[in-house]
BAVO-72671 format. One line per 4 residues: number of its first residue (from 1); their letters; for each residue x, y, z of N, C-alpha, C, O, CB. Coordinates in pm, whole numbers, plus 32768, in hexadecimal, padded with zeros to 4 digits. Glycine has a CB too. Example, Ala and Ser with C-alpha at 12.3 -4.5 7.8 and 13.67 -1.06 7.14 Angstrom:
% residues 2
1	AS	8527 7DC7 830C 84CE 7E3E 830C 8528 7EB6 830C 8590 7EB4 834E 846B 7E41 8389 | 8505 7F1F 82C4 8557 7F96 82CA 850A 8003 8313 853D 8072 8324 8580 7FC4 823C
This chain:
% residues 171
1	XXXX	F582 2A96 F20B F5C1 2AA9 F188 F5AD 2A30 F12C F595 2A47 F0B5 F655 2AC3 F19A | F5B3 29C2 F153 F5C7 2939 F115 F508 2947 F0D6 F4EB 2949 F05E F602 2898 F1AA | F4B6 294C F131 F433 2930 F104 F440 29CA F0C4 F4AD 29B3 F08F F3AF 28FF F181 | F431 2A1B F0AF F412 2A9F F07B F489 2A87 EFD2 F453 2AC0 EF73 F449 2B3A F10F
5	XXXX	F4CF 2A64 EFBD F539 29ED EF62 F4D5 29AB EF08 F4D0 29C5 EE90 F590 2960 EFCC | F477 2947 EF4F F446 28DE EF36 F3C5 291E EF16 F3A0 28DD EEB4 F453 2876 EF9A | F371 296F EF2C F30F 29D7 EEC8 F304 2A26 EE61 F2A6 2A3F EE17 F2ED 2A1C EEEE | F3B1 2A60 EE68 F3A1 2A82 EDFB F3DB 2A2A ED8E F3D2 2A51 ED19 F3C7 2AF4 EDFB
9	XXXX	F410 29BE EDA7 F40D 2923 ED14 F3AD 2901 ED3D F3AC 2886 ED46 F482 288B ED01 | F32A 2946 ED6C F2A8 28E1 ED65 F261 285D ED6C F200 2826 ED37 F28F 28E6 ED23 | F2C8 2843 EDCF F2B5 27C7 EE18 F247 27D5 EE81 F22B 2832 EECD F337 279C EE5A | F209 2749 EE6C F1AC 2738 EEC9 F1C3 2750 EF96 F184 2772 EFFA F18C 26A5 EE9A
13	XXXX	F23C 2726 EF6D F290 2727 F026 F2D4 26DD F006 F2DD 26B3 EF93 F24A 26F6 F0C5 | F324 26B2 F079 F396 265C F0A2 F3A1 25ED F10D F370 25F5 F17E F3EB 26AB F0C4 | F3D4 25A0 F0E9 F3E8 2516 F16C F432 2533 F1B8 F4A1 2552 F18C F420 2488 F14D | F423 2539 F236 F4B3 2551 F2B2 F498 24DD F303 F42C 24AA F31F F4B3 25F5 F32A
17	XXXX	F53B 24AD F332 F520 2416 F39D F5A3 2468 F40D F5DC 24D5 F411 F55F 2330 F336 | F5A3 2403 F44B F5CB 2434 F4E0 F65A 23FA F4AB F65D 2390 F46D F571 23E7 F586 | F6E1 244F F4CA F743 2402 F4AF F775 237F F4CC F7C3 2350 F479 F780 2435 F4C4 | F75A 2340 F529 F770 22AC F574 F6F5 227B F522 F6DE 220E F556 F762 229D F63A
21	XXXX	F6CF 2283 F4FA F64F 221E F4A8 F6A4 21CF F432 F6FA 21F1 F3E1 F5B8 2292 F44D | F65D 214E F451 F676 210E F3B4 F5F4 20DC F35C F58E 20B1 F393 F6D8 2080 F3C3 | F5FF 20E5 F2F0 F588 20BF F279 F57B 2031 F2AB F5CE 1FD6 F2AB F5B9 20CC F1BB | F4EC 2035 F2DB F4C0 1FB5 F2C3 F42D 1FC2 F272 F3C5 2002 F288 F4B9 1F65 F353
25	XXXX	F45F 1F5B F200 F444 1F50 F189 F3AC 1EF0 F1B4 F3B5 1E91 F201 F4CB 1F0E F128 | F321 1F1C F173 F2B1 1EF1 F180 F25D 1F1D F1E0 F1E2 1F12 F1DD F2BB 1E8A F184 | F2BC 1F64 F25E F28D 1FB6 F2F0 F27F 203B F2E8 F2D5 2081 F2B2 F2EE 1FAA F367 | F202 2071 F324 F1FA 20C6 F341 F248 2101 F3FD F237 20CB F46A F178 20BE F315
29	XXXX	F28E 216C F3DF F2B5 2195 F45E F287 2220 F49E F244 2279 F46A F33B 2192 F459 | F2C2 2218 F525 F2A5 22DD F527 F328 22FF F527 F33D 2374 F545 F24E 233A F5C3 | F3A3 22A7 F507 F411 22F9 F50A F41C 234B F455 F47D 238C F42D F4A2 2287 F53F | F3B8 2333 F416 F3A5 2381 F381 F34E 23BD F37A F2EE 2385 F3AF F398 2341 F311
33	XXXX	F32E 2441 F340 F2CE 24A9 F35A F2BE 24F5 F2CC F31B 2514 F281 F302 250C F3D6 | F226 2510 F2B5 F213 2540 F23C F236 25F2 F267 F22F 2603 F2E1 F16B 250F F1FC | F256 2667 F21E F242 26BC F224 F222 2711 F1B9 F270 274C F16D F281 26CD F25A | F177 2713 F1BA F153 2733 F11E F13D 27CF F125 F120 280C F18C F0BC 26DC F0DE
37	XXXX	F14E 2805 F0AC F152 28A1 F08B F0AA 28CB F050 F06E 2890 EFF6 F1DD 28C1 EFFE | F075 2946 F0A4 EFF3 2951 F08C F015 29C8 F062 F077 2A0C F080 EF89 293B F0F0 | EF96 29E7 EFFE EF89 2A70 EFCE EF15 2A94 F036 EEDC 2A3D F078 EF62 2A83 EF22 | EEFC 2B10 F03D EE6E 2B65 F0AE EE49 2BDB F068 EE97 2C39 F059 EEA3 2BA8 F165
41	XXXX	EDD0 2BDB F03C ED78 2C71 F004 ED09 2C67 F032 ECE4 2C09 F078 ED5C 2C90 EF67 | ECBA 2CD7 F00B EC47 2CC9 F003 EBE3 2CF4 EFA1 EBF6 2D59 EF5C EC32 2CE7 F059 | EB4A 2C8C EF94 EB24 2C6B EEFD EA85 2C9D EF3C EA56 2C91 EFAD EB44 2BA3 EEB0 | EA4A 2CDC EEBB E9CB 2CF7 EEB8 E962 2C72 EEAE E95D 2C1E EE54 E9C1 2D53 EE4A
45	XXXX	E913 2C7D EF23 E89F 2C21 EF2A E811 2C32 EE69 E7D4 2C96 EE43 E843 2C6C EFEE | E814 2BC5 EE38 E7AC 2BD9 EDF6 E74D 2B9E EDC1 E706 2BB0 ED5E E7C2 2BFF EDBE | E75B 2B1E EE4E E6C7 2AC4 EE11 E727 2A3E EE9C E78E 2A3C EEDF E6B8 2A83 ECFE | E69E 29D8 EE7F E6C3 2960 EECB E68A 28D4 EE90 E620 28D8 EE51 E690 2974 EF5A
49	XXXX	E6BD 2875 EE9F E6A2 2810 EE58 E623 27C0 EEAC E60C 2802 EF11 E729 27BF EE3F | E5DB 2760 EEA6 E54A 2724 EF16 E5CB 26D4 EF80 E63B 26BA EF53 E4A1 267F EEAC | E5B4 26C2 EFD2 E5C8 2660 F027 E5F5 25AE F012 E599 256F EFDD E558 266F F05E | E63A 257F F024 E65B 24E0 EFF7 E645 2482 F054 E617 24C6 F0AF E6E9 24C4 EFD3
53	XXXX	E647 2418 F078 E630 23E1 F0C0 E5F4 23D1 F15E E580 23A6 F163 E670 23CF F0A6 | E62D 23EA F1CB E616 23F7 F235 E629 24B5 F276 E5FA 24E8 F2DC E66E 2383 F26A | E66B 24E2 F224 E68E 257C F20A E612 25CF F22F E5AD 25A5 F1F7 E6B6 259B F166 | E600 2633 F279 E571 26A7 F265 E58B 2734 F208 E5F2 2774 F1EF E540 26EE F313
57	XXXX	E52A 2740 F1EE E556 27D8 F1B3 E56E 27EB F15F E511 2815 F11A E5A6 2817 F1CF | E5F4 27DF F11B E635 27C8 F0AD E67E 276A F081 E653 26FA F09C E668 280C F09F | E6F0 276D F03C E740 270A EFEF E7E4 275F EFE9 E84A 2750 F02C E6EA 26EB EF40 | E7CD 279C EF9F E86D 27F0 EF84 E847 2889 EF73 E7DF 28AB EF3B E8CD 27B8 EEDB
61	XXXX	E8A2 28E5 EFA8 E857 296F EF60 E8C3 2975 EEC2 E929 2935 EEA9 E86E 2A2E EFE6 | E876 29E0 EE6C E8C3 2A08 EE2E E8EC 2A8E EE12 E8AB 2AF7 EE0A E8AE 29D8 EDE8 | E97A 2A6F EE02 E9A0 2B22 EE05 EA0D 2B19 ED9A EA47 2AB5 ED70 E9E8 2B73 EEB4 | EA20 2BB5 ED73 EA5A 2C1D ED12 EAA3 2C65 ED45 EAAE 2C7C EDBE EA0B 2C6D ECD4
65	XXXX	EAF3 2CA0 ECCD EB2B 2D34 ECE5 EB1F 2D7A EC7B EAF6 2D63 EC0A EBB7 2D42 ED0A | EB52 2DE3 ECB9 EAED 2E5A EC0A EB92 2E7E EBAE EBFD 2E9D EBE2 EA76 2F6A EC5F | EB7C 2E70 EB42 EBDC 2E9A EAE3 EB8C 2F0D EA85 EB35 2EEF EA32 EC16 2E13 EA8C | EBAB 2F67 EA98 EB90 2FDD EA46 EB0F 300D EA47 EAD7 304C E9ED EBAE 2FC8 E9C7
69	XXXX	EAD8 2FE2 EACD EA27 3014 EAF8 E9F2 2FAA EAEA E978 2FAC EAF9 E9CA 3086 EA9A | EA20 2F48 EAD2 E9AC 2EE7 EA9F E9E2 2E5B EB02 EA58 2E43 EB19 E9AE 2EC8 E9D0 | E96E 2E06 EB35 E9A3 2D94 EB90 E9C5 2D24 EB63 E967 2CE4 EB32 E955 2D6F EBEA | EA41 2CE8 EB5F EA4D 2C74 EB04 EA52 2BFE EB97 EA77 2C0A EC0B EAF3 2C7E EA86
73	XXXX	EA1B 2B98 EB49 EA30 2B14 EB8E EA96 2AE1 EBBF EAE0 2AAA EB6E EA15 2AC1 EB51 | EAC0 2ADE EC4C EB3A 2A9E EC77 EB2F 29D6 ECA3 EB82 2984 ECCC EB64 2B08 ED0C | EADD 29D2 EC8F EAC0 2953 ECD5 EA5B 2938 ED5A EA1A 2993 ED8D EB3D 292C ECFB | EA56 28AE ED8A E9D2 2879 EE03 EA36 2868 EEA2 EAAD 284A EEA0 E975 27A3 EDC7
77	XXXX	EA0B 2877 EEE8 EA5D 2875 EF4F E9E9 2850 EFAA E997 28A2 EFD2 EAB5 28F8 EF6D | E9E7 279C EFD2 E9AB 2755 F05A E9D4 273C F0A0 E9A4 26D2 F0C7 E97C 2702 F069 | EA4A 2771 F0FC EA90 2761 F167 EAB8 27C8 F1D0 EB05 2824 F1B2 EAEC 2733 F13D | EA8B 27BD F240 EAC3 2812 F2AE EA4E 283B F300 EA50 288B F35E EB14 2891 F278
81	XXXX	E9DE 27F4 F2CE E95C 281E F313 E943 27B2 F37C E958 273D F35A E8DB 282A F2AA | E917 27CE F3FC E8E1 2792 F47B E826 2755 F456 E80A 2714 F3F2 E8EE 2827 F505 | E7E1 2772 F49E E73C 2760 F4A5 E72E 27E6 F4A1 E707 2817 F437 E6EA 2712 F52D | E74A 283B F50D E749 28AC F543 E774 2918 F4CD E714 2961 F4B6 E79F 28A4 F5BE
85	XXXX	E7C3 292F F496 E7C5 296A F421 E76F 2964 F3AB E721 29B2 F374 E821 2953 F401 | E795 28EE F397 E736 28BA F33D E683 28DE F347 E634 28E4 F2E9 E751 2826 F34D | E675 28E7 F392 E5F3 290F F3ED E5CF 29A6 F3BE E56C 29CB F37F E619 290B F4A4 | E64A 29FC F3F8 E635 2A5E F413 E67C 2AC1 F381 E685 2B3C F37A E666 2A65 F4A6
89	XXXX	E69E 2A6A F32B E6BF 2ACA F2AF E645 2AA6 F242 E612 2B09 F20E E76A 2AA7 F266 | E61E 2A45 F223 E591 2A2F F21E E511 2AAB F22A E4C2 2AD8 F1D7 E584 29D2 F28B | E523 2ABD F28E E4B5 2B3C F2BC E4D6 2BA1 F2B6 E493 2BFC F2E6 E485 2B49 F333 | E56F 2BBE F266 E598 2C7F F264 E566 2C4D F1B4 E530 2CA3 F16E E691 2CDE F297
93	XXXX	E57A 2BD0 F181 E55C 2BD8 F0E4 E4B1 2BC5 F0B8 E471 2BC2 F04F E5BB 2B52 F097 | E496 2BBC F13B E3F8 2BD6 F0FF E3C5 2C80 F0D2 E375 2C9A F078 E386 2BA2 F18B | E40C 2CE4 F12A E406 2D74 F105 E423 2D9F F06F E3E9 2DEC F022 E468 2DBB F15B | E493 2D4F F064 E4F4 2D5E EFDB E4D2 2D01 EF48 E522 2CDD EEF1 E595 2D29 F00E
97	XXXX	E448 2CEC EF50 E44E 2C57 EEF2 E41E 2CB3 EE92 E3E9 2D1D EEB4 E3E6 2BB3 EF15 | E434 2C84 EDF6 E3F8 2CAD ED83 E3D7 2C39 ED05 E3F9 2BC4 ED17 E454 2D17 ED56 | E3A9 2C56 ECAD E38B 2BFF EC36 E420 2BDC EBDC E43F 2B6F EBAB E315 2C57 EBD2 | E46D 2C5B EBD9 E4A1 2C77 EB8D E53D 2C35 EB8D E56C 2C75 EBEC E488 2CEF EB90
101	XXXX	E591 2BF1 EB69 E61D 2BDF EB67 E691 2C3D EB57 E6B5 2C59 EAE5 E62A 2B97 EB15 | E6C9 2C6B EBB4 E719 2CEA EBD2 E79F 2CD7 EB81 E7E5 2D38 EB64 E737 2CFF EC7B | E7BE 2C5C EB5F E861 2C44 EAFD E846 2C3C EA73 E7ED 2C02 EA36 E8BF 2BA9 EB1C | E8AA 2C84 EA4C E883 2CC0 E997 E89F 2C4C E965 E85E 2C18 E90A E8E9 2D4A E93A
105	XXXX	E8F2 2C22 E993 E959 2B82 E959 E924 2AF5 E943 E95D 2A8E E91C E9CB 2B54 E9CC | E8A3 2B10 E967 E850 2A97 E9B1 E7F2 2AB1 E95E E7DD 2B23 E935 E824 2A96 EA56 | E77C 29FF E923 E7F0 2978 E935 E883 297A E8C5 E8BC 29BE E870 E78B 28CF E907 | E88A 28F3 E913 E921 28DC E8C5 E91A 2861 E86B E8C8 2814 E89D E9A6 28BF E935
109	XXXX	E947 2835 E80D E920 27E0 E780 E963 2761 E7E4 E90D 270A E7D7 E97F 2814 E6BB | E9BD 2732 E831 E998 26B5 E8A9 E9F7 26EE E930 EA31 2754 E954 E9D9 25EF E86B | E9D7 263D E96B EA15 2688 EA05 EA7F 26AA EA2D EA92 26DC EA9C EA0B 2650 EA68 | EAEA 268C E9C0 EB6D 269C E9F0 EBA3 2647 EA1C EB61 25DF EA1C EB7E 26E6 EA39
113	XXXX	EC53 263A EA65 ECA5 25AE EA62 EC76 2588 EAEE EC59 2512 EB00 ED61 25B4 EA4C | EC69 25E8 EB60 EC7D 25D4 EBD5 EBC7 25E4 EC04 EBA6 25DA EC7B ECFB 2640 EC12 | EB77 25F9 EBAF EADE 2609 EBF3 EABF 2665 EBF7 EA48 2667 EC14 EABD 25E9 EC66 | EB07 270A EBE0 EAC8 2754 EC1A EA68 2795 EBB4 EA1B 27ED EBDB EB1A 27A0 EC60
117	XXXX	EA68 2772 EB3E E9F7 27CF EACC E973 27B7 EAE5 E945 2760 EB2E EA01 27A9 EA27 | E931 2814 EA9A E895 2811 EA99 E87C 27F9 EA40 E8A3 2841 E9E4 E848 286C EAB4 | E825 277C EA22 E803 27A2 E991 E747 27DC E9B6 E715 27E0 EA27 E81C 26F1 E90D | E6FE 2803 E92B E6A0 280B E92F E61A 27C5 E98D E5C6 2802 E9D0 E6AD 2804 E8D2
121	XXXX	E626 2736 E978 E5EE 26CE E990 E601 26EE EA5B E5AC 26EC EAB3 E643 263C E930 | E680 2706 EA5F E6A1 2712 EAFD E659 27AD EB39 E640 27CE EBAD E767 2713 EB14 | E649 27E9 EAD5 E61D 2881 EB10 E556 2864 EB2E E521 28AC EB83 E64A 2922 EA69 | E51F 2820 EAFE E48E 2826 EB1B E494 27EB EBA5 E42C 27F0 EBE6 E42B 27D5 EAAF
125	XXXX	E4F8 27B6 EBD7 E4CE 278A EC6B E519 27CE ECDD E538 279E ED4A E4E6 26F1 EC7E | E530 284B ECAA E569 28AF ECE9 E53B 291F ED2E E4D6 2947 ECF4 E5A3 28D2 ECA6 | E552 295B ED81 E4FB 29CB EDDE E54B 2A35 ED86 E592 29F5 ED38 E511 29D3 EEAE | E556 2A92 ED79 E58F 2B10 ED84 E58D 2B7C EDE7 E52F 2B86 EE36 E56F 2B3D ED30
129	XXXX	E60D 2BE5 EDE8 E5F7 2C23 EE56 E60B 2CEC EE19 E67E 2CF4 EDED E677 2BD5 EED7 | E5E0 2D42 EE11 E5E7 2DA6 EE0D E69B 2DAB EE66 E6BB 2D85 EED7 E555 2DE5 EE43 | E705 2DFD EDD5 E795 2DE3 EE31 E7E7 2E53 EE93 E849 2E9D EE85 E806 2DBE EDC6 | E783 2E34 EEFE E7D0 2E85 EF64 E80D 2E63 EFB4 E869 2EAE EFD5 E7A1 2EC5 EF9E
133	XXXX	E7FA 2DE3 EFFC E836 2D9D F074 E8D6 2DA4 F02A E8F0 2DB3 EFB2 E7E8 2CE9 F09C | E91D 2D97 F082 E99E 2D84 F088 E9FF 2D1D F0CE EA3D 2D5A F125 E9B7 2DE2 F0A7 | EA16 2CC9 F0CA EA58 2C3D F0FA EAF2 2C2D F107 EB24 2C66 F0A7 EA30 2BD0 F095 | EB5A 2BF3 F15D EBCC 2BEB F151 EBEE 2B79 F146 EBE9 2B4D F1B9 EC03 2C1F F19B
137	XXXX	EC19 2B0F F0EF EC54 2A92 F0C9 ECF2 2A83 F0C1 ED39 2AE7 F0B0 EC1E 2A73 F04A | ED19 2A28 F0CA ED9F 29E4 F0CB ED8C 2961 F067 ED35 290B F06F EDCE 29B5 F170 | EDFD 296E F003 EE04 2941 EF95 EE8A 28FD EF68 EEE6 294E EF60 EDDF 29A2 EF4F | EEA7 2890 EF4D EF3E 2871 EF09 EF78 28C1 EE6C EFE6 28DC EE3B EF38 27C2 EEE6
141	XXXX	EEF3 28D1 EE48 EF2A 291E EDAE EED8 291F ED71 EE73 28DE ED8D EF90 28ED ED53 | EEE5 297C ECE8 EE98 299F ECAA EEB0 293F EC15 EF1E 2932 EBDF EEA1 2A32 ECB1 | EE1A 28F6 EBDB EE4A 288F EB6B EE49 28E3 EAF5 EE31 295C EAF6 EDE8 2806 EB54 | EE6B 288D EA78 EE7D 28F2 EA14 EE14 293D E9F5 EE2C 29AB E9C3 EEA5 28C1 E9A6
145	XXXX	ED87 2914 EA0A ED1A 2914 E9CD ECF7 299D EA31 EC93 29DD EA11 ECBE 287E E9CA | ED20 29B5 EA70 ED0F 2A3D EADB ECB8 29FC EB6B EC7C 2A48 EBB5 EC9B 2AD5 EA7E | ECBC 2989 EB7D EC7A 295D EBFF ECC6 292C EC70 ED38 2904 EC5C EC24 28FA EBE5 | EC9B 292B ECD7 ECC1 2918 ED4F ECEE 287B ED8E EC9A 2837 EDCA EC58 2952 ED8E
149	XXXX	ED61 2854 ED7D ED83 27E5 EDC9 ED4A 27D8 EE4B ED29 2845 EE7B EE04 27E1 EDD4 | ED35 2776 EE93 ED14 2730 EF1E ED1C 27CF EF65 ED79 280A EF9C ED9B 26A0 EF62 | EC97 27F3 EF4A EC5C 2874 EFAE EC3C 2869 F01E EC0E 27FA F03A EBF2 28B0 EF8E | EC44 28CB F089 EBF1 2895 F0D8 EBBF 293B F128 EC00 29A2 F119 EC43 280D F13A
153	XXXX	EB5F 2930 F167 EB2F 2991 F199 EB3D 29B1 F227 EB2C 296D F28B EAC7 298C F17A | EB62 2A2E F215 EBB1 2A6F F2C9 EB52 2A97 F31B EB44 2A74 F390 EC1C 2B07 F2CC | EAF5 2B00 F2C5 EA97 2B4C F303 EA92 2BD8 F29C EAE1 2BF7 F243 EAC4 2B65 F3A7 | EA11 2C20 F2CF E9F4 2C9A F2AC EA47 2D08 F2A5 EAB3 2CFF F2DF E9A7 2CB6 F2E9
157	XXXX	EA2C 2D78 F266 EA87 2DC1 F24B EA44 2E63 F258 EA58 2EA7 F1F3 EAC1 2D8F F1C2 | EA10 2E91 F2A3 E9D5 2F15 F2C2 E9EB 2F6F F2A0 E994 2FC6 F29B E9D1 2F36 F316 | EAA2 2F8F F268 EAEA 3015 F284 EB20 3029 F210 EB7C 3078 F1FC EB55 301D F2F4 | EAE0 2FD4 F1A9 EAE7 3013 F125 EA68 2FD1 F0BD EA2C 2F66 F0B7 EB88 2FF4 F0E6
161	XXXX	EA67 305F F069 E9F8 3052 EFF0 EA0D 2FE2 EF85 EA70 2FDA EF3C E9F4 30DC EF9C | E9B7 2F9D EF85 E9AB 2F31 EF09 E9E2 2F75 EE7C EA1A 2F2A EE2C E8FE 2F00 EEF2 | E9D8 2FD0 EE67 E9E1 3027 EDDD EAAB 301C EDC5 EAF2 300C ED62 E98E 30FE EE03 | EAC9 3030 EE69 EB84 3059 EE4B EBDA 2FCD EE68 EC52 2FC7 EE81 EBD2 30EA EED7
165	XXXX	EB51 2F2B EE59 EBA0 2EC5 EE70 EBE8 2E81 EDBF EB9E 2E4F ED6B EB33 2E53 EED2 | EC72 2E90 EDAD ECB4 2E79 ED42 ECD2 2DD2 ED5E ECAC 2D77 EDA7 ED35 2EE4 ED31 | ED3C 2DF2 ECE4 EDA1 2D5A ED15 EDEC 2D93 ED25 EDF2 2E02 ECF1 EDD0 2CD9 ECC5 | EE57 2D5F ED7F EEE0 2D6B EDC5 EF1A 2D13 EDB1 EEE3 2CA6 EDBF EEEC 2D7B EE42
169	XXX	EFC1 2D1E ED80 F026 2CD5 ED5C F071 2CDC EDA2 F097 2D50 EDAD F053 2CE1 ECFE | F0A6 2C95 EDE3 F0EA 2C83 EE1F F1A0 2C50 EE1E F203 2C47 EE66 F09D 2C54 EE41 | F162 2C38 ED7D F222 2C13 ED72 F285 2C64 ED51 F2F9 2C3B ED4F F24D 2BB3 ED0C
């Protein structure tokens, strides 16, 4: 009740400490514990960014959801991938690759507060993907700009059509 409370005032989460605990000030303890509130959907695959540093394959994918038939830009999501994934989602997007940029919304005039925009300049070093794959992420929230806070990626999503992935609200 308390965290389900604390989502809908749209709070990030809550601090809990062990009752016998006391604040010590400058320390980190384990008698204090973060308990942060995630959002979970799932977002249409529609392109991937090159690879960065020591990384193979790719960089971040990017994904959408469709508002009124059409795929708008949700934001980049580089987290939750192994080698092994990474590896192996790579080679389902070689089937799926096209010229073309699948988000109507896209580019965007800059990047936004938190990183996640495209601008133009960022789209020529971009793969694209024909949008069928389907992906499930976990998210803290949605920014004003319609993008995805600290995403991260769960896995694939088989058991539904790219076409019926919306946004979901959750509050």
């Amino acid at each position: 009740p308390l965290l389900e409370q604390a989502r809908k005032l749209g709070l990030e989460g809550l601090i809990g400490k062990r009752p016998d605990s006391l604040y010590e000030p400058g320390r980190r303890s384990g008698n204090w514990i973060k308990l942060k509130l995630h959002r979970e959907q799932e977002f249409v695959i529609g392109g991937y960014t090159p690879p960065g540093g020591s990384r193979l394959h790719f960089g971040a994918l990017l994904v959408g959801v469709y508002e009124h038939g059409r795929l708008r830009f949700a934001g980049k999501v580089g987290t939750g991938f192994d080698a092994k994934l990474l590896r192996a989602l790579h080679a389902k997007f070689k089937a799926i690759e096209t010229e073309n940029c699948p988000f109507v919304d896209l580019p965007e005039a800059r990047r936004g507060r938190y990183g996640q925009g495209m601008t133009a300049a960022e789209m020529k070093r971009c793969h694209w993907l024909r949008p069928v794959m389907v992906g499930q992420l976990k998210f803290t929230e949605w920014t004003r700009d319609g993008h995805l806070r600290h995403p991260v990626f769960l896995g694939l999503r088989d058991d539904k059509a790219a076409t019926e992935v919306i946004r979901e609200d959750h509050d």
